[in-house]
MILORO-822857 format. One record per residue: residue number from 1; residue in three letters; x, y, z of N, C-alpha, C in turn. Coordinates in Angstrom, 3 decimals. Example, Ala and Ser with C-alpha at 12.3 -4.5 7.8 and 13.67 -1.06 7.14 Angstrom:
// residues 2
<torba num="1" residu="Ala" n_east="13.190" n_north="-5.690" n_up="7.800" ca_east="12.300" ca_north="-4.500" ca_up="7.800" c_east="13.200" c_north="-3.300" c_up="7.800"/>
<torba num="2" residu="Ser" n_east="12.850" n_north="-2.250" n_up="7.080" ca_east="13.670" ca_north="-1.060" ca_up="7.140" c_east="12.900" c_north="0.030" c_up="7.870"/>
END
This chain:
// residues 78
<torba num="1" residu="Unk" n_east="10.119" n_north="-17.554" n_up="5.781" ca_east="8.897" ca_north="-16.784" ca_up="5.762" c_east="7.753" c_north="-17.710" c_up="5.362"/>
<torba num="2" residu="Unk" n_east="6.867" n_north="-18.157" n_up="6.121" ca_east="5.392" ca_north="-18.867" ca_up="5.671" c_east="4.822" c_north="-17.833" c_up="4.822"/>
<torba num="3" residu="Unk" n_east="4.144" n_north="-18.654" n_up="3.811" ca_east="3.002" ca_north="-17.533" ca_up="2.807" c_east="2.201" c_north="-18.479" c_up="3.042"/>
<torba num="4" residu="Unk" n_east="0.742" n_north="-17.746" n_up="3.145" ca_east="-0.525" ca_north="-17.941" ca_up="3.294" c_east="-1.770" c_north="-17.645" c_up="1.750"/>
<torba num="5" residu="Unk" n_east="-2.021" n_north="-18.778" n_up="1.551" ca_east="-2.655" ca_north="-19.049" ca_up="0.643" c_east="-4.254" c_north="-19.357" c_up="0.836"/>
<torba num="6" residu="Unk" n_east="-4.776" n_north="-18.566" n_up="0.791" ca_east="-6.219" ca_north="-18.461" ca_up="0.929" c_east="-7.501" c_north="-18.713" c_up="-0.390"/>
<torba num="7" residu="Unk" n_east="-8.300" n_north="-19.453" n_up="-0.108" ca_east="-9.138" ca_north="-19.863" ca_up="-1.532" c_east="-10.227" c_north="-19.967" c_up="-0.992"/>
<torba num="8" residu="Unk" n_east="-11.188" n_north="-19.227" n_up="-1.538" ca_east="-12.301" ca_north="-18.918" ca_up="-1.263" c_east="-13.089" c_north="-19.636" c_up="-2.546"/>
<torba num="9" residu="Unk" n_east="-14.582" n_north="-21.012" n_up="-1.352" ca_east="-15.017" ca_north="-21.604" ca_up="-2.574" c_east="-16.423" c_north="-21.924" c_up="-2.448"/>
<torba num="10" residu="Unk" n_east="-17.043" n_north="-22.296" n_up="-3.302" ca_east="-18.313" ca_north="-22.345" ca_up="-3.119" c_east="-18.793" c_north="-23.300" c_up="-4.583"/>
<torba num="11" residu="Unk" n_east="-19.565" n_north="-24.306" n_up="-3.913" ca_east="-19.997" ca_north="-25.158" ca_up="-5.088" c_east="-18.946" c_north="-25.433" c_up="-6.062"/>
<torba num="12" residu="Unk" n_east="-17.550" n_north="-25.943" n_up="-5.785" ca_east="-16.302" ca_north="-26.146" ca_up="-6.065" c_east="-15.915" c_north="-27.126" c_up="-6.278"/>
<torba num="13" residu="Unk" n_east="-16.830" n_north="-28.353" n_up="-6.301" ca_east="-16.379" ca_north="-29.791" ca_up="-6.565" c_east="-15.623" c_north="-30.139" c_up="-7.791"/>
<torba num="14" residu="Unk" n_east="-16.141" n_north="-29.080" n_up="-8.920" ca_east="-15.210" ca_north="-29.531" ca_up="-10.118" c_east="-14.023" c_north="-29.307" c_up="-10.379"/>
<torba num="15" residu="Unk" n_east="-13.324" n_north="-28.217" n_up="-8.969" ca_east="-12.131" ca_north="-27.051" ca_up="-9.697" c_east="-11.680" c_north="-27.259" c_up="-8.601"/>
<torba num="16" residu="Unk" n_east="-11.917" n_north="-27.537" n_up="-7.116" ca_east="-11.109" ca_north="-27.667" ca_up="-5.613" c_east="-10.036" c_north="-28.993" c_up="-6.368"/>
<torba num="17" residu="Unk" n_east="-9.708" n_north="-29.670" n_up="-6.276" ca_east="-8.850" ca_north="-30.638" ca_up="-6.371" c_east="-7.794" c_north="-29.935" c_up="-6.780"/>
<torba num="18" residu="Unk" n_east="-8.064" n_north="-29.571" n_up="-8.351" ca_east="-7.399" ca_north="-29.397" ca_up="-8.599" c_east="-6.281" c_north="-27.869" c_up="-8.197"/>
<torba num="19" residu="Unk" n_east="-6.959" n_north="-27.424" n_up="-7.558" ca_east="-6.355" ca_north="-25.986" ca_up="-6.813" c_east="-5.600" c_north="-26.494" c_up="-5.668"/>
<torba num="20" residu="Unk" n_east="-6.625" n_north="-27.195" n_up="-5.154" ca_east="-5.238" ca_north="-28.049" ca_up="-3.741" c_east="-4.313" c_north="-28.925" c_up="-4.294"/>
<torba num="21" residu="Unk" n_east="-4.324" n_north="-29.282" n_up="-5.146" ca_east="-2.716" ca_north="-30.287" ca_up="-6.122" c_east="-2.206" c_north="-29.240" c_up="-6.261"/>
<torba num="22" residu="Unk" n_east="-2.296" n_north="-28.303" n_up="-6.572" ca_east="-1.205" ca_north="-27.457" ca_up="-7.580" c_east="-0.862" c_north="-26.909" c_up="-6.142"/>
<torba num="23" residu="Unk" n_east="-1.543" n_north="-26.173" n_up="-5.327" ca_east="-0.774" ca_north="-25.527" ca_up="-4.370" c_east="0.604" c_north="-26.477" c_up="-3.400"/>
<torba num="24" residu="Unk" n_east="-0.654" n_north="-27.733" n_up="-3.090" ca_east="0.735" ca_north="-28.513" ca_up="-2.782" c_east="1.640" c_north="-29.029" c_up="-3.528"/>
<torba num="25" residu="Unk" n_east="1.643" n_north="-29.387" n_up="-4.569" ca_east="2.738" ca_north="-28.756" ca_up="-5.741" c_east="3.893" c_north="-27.941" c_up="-5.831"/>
<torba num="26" residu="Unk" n_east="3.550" n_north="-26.966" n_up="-4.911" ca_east="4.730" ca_north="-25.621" ca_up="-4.973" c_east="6.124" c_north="-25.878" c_up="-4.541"/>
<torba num="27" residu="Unk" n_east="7.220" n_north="-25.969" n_up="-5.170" ca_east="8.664" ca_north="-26.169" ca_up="-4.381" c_east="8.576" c_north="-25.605" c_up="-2.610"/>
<torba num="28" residu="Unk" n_east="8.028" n_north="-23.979" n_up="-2.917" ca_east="8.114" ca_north="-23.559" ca_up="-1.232" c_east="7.515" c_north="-24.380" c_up="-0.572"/>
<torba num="29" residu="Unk" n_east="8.100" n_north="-24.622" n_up="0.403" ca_east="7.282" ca_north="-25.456" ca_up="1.418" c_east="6.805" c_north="-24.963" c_up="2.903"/>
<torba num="30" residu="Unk" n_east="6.919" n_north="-23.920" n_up="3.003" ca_east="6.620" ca_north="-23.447" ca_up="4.185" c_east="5.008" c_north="-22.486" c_up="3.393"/>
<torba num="31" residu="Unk" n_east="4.134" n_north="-23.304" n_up="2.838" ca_east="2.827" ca_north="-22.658" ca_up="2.948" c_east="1.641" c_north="-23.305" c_up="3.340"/>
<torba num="32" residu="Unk" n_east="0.905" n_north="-22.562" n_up="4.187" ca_east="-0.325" ca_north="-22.398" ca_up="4.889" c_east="-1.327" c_north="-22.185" c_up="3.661"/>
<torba num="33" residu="Unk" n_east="-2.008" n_north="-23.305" n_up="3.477" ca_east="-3.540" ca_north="-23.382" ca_up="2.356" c_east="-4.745" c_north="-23.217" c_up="3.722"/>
<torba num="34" residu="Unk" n_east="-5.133" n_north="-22.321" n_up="3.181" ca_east="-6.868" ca_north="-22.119" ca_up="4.253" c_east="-7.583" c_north="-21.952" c_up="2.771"/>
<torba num="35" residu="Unk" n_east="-8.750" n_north="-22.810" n_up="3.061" ca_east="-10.092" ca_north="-22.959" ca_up="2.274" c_east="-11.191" c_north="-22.511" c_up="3.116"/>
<torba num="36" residu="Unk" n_east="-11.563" n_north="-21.292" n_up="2.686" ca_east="-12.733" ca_north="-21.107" ca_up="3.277" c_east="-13.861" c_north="-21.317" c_up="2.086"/>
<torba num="37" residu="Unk" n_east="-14.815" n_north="-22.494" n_up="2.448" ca_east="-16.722" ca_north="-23.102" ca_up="1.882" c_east="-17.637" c_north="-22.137" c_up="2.229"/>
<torba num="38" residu="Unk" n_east="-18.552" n_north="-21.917" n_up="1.632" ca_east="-19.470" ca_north="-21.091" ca_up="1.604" c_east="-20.624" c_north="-22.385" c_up="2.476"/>
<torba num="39" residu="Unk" n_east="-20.362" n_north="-23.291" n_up="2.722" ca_east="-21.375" ca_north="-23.990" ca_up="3.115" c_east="-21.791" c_north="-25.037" c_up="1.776"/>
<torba num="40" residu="Unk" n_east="-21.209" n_north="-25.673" n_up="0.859" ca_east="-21.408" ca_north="-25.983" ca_up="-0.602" c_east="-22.170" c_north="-27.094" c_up="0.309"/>
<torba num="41" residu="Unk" n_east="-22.734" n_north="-27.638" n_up="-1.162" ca_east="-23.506" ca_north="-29.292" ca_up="-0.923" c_east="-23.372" c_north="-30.093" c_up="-2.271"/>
<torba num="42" residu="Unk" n_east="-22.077" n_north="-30.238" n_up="-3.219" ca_east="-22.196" ca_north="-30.839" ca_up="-4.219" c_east="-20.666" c_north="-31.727" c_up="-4.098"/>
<torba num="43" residu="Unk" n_east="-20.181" n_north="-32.133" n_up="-3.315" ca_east="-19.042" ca_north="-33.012" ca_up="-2.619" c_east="-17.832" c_north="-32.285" c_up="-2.663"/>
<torba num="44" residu="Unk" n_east="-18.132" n_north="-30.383" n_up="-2.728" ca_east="-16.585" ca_north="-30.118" ca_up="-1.966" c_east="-16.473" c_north="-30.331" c_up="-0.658"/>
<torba num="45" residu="Unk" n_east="-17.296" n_north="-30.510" n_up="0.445" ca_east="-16.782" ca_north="-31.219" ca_up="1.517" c_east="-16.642" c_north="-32.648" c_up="1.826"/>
<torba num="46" residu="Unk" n_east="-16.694" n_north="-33.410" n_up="0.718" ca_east="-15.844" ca_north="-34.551" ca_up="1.083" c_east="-14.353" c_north="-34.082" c_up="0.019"/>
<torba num="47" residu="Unk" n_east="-14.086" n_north="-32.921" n_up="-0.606" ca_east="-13.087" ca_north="-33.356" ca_up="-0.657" c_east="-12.140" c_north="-32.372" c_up="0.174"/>
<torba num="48" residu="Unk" n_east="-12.540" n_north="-31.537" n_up="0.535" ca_east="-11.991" ca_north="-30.542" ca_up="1.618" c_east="-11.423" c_north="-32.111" c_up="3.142"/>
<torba num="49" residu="Unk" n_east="-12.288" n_north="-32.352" n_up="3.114" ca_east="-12.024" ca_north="-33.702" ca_up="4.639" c_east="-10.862" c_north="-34.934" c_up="4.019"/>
<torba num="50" residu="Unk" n_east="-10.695" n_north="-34.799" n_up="2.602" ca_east="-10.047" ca_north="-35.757" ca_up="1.903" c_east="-8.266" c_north="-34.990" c_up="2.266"/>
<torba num="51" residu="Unk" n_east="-7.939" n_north="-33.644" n_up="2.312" ca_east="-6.935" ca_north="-33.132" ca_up="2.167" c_east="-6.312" c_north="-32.363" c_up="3.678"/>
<torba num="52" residu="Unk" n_east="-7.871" n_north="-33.219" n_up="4.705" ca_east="-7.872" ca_north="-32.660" ca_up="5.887" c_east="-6.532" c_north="-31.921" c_up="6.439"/>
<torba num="53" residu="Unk" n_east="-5.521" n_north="-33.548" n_up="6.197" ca_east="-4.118" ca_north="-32.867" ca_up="6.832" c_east="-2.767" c_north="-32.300" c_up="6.388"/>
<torba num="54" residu="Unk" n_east="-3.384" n_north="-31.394" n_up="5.387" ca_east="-2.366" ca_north="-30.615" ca_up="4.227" c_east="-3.004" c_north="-29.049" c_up="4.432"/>
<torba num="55" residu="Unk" n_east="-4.423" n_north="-28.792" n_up="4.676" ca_east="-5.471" ca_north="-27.348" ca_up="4.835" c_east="-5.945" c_north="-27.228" c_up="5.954"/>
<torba num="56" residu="Unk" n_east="-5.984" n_north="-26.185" n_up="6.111" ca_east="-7.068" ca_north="-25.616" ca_up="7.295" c_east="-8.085" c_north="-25.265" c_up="6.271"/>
<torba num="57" residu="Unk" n_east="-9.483" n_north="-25.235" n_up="6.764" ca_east="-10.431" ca_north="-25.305" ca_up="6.314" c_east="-11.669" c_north="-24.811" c_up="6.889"/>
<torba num="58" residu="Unk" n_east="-12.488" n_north="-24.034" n_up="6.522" ca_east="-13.764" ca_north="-24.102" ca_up="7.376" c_east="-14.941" c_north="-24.103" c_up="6.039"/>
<torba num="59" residu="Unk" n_east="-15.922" n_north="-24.319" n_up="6.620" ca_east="-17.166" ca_north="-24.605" ca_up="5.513" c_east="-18.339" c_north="-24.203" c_up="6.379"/>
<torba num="60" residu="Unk" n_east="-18.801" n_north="-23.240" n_up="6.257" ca_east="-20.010" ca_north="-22.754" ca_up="6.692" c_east="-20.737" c_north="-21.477" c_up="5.740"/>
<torba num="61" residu="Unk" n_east="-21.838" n_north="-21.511" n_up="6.324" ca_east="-22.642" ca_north="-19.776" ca_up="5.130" c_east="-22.191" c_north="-18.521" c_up="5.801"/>
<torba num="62" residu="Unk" n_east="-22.345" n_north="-18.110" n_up="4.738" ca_east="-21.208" ca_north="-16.322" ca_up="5.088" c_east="-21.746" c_north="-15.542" c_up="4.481"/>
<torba num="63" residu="Unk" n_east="-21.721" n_north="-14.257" n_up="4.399" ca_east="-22.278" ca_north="-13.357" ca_up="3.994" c_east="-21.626" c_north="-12.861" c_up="2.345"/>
<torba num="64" residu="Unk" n_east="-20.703" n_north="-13.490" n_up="1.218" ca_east="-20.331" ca_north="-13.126" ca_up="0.525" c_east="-19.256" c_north="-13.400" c_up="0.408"/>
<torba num="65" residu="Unk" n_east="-18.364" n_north="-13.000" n_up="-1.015" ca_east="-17.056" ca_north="-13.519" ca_up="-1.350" c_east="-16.114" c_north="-12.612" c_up="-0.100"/>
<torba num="66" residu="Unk" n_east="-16.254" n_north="-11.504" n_up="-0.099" ca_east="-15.355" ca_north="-10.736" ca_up="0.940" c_east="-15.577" c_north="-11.152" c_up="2.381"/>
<torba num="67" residu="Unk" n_east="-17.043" n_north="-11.577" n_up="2.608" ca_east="-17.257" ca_north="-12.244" ca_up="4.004" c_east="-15.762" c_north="-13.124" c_up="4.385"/>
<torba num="68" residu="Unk" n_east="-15.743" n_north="-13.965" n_up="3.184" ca_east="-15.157" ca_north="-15.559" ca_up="3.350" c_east="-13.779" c_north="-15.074" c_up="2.981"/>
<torba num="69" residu="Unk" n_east="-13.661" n_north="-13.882" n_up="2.131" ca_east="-12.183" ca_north="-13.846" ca_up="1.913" c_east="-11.566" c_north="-13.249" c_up="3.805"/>
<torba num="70" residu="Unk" n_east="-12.066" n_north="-12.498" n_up="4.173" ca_east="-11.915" ca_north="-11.811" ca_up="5.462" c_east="-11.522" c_north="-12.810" c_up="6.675"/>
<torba num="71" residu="Unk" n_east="-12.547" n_north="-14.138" n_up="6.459" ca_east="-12.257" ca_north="-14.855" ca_up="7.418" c_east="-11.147" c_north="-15.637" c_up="7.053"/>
<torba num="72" residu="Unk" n_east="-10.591" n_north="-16.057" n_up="6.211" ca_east="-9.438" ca_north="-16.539" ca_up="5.488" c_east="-8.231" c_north="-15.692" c_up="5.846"/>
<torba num="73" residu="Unk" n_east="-8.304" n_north="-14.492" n_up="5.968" ca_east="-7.494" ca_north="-13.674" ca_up="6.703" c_east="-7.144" c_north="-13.137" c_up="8.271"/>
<torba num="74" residu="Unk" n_east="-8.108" n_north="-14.151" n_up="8.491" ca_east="-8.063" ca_north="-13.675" ca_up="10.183" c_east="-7.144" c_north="-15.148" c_up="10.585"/>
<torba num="75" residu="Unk" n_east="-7.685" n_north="-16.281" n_up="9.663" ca_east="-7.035" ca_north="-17.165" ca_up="10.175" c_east="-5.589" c_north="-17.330" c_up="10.033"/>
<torba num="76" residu="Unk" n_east="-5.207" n_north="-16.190" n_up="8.841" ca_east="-4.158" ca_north="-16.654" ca_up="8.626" c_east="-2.800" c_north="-16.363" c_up="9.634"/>
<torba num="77" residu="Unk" n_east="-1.654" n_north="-16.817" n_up="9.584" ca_east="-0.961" ca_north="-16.817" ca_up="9.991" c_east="1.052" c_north="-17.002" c_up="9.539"/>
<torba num="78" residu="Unk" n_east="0.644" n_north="-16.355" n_up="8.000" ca_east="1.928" ca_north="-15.733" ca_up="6.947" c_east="1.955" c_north="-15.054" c_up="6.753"/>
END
């Protein structure tokens, strides 16, 4: 069974790292990390591009936390 792990972030440079270590961290290994960015500008997208090939990812402006949680759910696929 894939589980889908969704994180919704915004202006996240201090706390993304460490949320993507721990998830890839997890014994299960069959999980799907999607990060959906609010569009930040304080270097969570260099580190979102740093973990490129472990997340799916998108980073753009959205209408709100449920906007971004929603699209995190469309992408998912667990």
């Amino acid at each position: 069974m894939k589980i889908s792990v969704i994180t919704v972030a915004y202006q996240s440079a201090k706390t993304l790292e460490h949320t993507l270590q721990s998830v890839r961290e997890q014994d299960y290994k069959n999980i799907e990390h999607i990060v959906i960015d609010g569009g930040s500008d304080d270097g969570t997208l260099e580190i979102l591009q740093k973990y490129d090939a472990d997340i799916l990812w998108v980073s753009e402006p959205d209408r709100g936390i449920y906007d971004a949680m929603n699209k995190g759910i469309q992408m998912a696929t667990g």
